[in-house]
C-alpha positions in Angstrom: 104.4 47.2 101.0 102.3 50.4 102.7 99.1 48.4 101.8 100.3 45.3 103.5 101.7 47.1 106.7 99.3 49.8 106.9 96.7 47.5 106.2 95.1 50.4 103.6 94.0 50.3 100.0 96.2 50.9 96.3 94.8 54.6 96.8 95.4 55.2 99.7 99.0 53.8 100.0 99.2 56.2 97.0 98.3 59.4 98.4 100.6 58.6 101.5 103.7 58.4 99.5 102.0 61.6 97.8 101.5 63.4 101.3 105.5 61.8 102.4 106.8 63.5 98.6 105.3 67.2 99.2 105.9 67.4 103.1 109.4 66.7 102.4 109.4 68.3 98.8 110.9 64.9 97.8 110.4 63.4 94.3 107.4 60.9 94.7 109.5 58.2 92.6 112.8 58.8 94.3 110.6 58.3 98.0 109.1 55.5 96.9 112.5 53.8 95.1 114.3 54.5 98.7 111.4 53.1 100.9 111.7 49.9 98.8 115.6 49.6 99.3 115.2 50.3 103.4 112.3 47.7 103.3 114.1 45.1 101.3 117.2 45.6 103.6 115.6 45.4 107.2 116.8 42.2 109.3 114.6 39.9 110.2 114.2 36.0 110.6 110.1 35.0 110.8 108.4 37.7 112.3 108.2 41.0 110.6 109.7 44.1 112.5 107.5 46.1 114.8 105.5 49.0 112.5 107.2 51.4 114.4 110.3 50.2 112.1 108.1 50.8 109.2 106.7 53.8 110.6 110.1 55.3 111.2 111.5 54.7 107.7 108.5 56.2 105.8 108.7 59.4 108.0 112.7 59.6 107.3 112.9 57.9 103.8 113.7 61.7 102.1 116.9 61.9 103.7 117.6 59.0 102.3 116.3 59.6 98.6 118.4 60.6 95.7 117.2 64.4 95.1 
């Protein structure tokens, strides 16, 4: 999903969950389970949500995350 919005490659989208995990001293898997639930459960009909949205969940997704 970070590939496709952020338009970056496997490693890349890899060592921005990385970065995400030790800003927020946040399990890499538990990030990267939470940011799948908040993607999967955005509303929208035929045009995805502005990457703001995105951008926004990524930067919050530890208070989110199982510890």
């Amino acid at each position: 999903m970070l590939m496709l919005i952020y338009r970056i490659g496997e490693d890349a989208a890899f060592e921005l969950l990385r970065w995400r995990s030790q800003e927020t001293n946040t399990r890499l898997k538990s990030l990267a389970q939470q940011l799948v639930k908040d993607f999967l459960e955005l509303d929208y009909h035929e045009q995805l949500p502005h990457r703001s949205v995105y951008d926004r969940l990524l930067l919050t997704a530890h208070l989110r995350a199982d510890s």
